[in-house]
KEKOL-523522 format. One record per residue: chain; x, y negated, z negated of N, C-alpha, C, CB in turn; residue number from 0. Coordinates in nm, 2 decimals. Glycine has a CB too. Layout:
<nodes>
mol = A&neast = X&nnorth = Y&nup = Z&caeast = X&canorth = Y&caup = Z&ceast = X&cnorth = Y&cup = Z&cbeast = X&cbnorth = Y&cbup = Z&seq = NUM
...
</nodes>
This chain:
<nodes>
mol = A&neast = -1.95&nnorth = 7.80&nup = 8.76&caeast = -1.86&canorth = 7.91&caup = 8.75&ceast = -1.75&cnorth = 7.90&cup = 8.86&cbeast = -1.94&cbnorth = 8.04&cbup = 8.76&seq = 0
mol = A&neast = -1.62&nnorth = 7.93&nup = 8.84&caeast = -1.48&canorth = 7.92&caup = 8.95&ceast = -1.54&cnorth = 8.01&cup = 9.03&cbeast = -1.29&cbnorth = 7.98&cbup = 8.91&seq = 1
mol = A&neast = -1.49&nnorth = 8.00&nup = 9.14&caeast = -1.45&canorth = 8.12&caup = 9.25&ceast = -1.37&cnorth = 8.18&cup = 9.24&cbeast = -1.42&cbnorth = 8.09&cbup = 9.36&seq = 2
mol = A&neast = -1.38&nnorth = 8.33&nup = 9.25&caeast = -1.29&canorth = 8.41&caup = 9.27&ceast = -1.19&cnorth = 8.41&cup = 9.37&cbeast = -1.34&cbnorth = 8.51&cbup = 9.27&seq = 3
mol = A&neast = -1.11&nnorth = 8.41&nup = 9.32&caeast = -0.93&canorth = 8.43&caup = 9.41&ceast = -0.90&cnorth = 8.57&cup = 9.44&cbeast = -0.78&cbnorth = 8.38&cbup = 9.30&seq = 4
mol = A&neast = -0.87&nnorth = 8.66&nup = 9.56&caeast = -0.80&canorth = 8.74&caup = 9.54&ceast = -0.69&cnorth = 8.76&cup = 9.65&cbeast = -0.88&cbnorth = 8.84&cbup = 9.52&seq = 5
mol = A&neast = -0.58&nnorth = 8.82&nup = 9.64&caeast = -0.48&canorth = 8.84&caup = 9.73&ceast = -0.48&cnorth = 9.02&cup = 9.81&cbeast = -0.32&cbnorth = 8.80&cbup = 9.63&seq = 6
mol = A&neast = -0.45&nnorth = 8.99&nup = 9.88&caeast = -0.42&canorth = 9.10&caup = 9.96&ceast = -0.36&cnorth = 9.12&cup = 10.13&cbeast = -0.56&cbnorth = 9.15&cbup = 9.96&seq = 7
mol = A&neast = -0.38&nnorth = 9.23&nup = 10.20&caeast = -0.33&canorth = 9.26&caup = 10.32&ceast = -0.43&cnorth = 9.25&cup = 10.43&cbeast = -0.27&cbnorth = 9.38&cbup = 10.32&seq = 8
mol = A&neast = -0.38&nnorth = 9.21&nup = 10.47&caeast = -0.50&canorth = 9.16&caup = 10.63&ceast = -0.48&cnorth = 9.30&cup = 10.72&cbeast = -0.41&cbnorth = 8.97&cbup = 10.78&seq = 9
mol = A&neast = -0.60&nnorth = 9.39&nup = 10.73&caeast = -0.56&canorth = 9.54&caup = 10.80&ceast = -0.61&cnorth = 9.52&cup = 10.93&cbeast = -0.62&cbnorth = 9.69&cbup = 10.73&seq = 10
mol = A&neast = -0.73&nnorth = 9.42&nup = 11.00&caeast = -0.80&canorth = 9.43&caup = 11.11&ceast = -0.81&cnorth = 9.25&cup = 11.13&cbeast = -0.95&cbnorth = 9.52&cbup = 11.08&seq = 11
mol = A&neast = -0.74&nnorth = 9.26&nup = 11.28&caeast = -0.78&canorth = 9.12&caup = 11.27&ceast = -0.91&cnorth = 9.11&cup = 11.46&cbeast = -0.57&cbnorth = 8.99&cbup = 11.27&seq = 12
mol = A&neast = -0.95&nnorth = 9.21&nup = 11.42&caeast = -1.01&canorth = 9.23&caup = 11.60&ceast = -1.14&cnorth = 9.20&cup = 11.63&cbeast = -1.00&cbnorth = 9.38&cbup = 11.67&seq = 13
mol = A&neast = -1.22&nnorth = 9.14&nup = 11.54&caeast = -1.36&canorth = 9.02&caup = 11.54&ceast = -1.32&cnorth = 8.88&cup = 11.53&cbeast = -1.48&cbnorth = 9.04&cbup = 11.38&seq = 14
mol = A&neast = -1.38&nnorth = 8.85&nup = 11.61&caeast = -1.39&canorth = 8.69&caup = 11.61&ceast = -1.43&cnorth = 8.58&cup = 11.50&cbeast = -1.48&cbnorth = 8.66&cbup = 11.72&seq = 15
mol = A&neast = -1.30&nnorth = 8.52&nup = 11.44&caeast = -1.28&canorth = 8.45&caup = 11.35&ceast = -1.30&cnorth = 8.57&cup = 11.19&cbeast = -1.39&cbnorth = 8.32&cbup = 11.37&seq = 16
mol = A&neast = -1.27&nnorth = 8.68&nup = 11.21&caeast = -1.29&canorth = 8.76&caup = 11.14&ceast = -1.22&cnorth = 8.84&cup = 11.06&cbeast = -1.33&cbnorth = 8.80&cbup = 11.17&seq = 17
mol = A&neast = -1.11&nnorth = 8.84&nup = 10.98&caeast = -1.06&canorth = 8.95&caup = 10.95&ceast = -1.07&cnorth = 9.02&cup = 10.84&cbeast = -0.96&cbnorth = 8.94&cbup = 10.96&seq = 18
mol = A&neast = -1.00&nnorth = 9.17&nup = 10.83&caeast = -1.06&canorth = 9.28&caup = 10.72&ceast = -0.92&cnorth = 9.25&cup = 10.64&cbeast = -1.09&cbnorth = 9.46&cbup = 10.77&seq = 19
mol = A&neast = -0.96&nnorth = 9.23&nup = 10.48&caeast = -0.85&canorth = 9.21&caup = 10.38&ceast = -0.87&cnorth = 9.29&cup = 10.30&cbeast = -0.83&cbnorth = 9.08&cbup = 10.30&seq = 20
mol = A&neast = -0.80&nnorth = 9.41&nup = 10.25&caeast = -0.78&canorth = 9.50&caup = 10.19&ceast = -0.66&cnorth = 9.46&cup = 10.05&cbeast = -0.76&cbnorth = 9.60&cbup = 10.30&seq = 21
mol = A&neast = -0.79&nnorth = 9.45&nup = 9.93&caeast = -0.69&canorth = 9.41&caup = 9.80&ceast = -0.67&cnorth = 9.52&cup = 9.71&cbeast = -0.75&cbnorth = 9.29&cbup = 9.71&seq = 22
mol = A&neast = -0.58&nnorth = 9.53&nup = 9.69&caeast = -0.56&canorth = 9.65&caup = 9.55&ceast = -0.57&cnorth = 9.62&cup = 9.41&cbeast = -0.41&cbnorth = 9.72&cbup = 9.54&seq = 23
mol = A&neast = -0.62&nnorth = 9.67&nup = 9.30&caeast = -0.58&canorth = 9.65&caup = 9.21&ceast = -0.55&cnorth = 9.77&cup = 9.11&cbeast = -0.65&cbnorth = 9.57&cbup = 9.18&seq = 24
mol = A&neast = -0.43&nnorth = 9.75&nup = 9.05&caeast = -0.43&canorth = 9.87&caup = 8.93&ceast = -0.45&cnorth = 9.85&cup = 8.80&cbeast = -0.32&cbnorth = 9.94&cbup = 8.92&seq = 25
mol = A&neast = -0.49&nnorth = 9.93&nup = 8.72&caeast = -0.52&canorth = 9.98&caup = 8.60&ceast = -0.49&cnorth = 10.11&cup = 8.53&cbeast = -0.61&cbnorth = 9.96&cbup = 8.60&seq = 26
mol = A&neast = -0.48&nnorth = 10.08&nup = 8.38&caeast = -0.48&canorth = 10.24&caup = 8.35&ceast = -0.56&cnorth = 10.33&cup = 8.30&cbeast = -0.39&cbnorth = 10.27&cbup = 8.28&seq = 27
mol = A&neast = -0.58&nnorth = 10.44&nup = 8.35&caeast = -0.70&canorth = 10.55&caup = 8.30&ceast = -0.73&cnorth = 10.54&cup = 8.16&cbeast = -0.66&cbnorth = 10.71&cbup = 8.32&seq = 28
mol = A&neast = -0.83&nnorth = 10.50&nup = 8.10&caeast = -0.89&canorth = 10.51&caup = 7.98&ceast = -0.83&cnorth = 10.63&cup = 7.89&cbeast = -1.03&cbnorth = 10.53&cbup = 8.00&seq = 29
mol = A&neast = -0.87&nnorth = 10.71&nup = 7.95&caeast = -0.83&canorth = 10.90&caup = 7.90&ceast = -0.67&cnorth = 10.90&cup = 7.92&cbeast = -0.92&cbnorth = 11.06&cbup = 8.03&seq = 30
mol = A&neast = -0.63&nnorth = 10.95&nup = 8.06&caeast = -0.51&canorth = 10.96&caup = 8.11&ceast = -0.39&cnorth = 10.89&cup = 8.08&cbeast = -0.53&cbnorth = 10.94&cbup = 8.20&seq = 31
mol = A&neast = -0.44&nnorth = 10.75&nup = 8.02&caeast = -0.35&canorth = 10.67&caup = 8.04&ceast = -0.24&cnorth = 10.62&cup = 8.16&cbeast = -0.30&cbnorth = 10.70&cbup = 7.95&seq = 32
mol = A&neast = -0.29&nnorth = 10.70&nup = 8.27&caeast = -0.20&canorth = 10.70&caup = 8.40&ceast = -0.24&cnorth = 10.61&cup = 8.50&cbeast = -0.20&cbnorth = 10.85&cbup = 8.47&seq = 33
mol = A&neast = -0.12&nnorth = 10.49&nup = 8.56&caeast = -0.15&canorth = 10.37&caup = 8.64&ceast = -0.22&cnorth = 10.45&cup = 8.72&cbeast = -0.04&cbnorth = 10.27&cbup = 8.71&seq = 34
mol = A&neast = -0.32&nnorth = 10.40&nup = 8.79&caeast = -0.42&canorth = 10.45&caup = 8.89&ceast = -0.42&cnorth = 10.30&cup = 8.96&cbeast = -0.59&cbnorth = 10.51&cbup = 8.83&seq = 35
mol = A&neast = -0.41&nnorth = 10.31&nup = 9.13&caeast = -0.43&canorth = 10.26&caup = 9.21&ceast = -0.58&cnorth = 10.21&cup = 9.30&cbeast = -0.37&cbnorth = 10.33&cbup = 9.25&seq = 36
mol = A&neast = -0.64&nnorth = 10.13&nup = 9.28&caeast = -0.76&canorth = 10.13&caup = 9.37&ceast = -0.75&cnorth = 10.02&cup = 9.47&cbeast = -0.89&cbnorth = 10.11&cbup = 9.28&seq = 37
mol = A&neast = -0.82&nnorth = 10.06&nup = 9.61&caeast = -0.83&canorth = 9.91&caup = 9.71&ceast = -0.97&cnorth = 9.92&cup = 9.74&cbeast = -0.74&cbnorth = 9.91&cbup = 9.87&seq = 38
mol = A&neast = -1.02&nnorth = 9.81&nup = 9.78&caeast = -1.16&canorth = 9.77&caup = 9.84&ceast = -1.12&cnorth = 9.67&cup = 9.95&cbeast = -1.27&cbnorth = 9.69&cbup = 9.72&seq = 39
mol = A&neast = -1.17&nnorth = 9.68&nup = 10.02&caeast = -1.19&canorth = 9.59&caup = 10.17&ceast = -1.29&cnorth = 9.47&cup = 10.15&cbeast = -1.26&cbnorth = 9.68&cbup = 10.31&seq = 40
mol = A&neast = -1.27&nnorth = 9.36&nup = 10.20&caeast = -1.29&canorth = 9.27&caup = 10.21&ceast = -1.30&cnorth = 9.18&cup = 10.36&cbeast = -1.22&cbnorth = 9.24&cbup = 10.13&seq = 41
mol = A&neast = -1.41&nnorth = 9.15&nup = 10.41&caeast = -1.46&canorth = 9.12&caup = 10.51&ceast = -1.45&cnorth = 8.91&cup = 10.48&cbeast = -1.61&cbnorth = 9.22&cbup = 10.52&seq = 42
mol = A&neast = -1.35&nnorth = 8.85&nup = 10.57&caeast = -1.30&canorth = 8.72&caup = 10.53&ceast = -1.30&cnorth = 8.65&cup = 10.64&cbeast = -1.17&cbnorth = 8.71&cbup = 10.48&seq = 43
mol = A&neast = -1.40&nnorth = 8.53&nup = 10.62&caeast = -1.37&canorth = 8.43&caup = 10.73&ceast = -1.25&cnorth = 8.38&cup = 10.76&cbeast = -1.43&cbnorth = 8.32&cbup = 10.69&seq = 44
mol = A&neast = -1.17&nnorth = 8.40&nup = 10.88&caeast = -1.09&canorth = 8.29&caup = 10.93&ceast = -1.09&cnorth = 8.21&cup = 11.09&cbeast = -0.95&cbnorth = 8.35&cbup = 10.91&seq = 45
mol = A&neast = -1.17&nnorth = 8.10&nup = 11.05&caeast = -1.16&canorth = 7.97&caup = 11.12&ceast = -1.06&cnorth = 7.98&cup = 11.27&cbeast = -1.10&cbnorth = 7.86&cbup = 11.00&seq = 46
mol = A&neast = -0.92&nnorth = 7.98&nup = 11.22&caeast = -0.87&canorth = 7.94&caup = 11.37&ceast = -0.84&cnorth = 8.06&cup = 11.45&cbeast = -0.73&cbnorth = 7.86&cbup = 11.37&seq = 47
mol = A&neast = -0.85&nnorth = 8.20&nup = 11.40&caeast = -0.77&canorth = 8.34&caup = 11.41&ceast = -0.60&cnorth = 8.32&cup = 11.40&cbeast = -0.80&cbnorth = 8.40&cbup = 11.57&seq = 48
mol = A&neast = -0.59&nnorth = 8.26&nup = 11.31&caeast = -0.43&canorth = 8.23&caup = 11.30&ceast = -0.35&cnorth = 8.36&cup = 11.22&cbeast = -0.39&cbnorth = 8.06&cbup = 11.20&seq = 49
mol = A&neast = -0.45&nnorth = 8.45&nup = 11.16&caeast = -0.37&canorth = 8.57&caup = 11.05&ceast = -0.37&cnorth = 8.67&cup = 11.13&cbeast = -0.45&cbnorth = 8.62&cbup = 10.89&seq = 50
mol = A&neast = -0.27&nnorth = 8.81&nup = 11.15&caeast = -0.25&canorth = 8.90&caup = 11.19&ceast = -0.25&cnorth = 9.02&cup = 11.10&cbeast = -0.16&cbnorth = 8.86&cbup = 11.25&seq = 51
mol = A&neast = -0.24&nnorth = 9.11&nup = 11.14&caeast = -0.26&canorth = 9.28&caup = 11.08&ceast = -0.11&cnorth = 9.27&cup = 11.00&cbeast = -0.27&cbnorth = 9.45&cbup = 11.23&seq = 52
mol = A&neast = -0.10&nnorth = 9.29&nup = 10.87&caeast = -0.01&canorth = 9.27&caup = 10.77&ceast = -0.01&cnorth = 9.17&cup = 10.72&cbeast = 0.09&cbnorth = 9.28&cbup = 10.80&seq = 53
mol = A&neast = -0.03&nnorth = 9.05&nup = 10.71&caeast = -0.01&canorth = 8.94&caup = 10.65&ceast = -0.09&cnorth = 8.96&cup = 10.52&cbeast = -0.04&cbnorth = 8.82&cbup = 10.73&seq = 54
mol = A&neast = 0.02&nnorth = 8.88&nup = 10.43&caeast = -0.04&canorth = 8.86&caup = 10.28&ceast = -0.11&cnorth = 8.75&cup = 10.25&cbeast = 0.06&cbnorth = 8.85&cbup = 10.20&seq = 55
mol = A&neast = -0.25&nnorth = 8.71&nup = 10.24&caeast = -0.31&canorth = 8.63&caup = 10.26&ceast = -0.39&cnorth = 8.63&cup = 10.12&cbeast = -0.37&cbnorth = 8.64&cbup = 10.40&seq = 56
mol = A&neast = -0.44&nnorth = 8.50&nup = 10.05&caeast = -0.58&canorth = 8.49&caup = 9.97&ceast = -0.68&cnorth = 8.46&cup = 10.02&cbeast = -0.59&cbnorth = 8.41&cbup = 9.89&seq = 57
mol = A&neast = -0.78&nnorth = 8.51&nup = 9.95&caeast = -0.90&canorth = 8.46&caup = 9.98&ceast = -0.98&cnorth = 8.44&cup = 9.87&cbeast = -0.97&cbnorth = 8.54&cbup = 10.06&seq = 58
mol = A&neast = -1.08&nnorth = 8.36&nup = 9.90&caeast = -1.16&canorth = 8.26&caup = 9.80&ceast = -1.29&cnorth = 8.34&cup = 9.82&cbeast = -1.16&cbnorth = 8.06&cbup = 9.84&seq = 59
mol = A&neast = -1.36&nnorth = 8.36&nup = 9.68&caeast = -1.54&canorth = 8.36&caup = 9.74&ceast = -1.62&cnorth = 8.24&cup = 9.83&cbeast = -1.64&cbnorth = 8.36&cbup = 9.62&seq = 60
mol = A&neast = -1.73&nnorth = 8.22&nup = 9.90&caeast = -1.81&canorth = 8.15&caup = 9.95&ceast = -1.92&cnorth = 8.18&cup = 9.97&cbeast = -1.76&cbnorth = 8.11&cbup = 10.02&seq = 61
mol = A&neast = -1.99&nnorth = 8.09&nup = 10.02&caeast = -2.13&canorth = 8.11&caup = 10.06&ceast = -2.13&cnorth = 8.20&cup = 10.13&cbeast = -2.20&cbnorth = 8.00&cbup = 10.13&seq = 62
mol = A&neast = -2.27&nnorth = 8.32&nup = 10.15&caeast = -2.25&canorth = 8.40&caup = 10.30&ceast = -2.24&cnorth = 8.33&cup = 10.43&cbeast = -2.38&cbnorth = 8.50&cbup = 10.33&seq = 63
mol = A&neast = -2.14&nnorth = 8.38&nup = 10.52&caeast = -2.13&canorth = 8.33&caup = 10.60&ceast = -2.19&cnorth = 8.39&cup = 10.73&cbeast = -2.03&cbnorth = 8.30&cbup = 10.59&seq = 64
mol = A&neast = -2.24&nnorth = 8.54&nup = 10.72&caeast = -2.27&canorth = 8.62&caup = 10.80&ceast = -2.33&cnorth = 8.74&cup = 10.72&cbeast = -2.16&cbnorth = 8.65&cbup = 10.89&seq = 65
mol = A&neast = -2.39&nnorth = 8.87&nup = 10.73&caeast = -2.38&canorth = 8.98&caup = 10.69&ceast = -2.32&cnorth = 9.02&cup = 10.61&cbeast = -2.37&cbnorth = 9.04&cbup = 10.75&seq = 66
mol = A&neast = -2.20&nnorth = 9.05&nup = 10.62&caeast = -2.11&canorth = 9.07&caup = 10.58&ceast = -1.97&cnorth = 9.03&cup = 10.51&cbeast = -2.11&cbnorth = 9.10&cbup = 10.64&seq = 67
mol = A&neast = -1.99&nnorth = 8.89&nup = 10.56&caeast = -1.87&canorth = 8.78&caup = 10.53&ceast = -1.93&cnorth = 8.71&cup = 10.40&cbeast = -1.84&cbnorth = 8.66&cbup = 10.68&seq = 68
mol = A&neast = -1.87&nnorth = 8.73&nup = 10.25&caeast = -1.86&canorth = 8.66&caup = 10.17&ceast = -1.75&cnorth = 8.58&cup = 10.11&cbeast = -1.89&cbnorth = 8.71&cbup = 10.11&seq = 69
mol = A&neast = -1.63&nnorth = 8.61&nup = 10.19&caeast = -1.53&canorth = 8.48&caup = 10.13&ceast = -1.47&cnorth = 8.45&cup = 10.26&cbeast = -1.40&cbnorth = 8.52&cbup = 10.00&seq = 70
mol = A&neast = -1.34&nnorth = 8.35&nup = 10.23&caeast = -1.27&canorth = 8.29&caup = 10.34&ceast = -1.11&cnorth = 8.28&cup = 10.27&cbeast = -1.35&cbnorth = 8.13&cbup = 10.38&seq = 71
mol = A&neast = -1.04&nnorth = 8.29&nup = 10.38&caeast = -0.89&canorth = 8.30&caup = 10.38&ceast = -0.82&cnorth = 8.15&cup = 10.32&cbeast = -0.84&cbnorth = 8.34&cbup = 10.55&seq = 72
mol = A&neast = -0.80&nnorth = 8.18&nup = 10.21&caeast = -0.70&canorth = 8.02&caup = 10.22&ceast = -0.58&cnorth = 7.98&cup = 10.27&cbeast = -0.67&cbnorth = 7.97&cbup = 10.12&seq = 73
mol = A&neast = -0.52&nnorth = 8.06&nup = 10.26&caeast = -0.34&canorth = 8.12&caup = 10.28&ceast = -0.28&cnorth = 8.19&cup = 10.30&cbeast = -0.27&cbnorth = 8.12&cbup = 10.21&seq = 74
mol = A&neast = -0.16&nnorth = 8.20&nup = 10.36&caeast = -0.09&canorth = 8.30&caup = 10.38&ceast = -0.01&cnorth = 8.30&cup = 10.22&cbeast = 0.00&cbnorth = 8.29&cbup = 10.53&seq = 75
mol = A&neast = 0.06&nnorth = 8.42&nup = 10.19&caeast = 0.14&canorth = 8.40&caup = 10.12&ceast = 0.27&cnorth = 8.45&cup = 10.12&cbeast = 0.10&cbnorth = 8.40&cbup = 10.04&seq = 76
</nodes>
């Protein structure tokens, strides 16, 4: 099975080799039919601490790497 890909915004970069990626995705209400907005956070390995609070970054799934940490940063974009 691929790994999931997702893009998003880097909101916390203040754990070591750690940052928080917060991805959105929209859809539209079944009933409503009205775009609705959702985000989920994402807890992402990064290796050198090279990403900062704003950056548009992907991340890949992976092995656990910690508690909390299930994927890793591939890119900025």
């Amino acid at each position: 099975m691929p790994k999931r890909i997702l893009q998003g915004t880097v909101t916390s970069d203040q754990n070591n080799q750690t940052v928080t990626v917060s991805v959105e995705r929209r859809f539209k209400h079944p009933v409503l039919q009205k775009t609705i907005r959702k985000s989920k956070k994402y807890r992402a390995h990064d290796e050198a601490n090279q990403f900062k609070v704003g950056d548009m970054v992907r991340i890949q799934e992976c092995a656990p790497k910690s508690k909390t940490k299930r994927w890793e940063v591939i890119a900025q974009v």
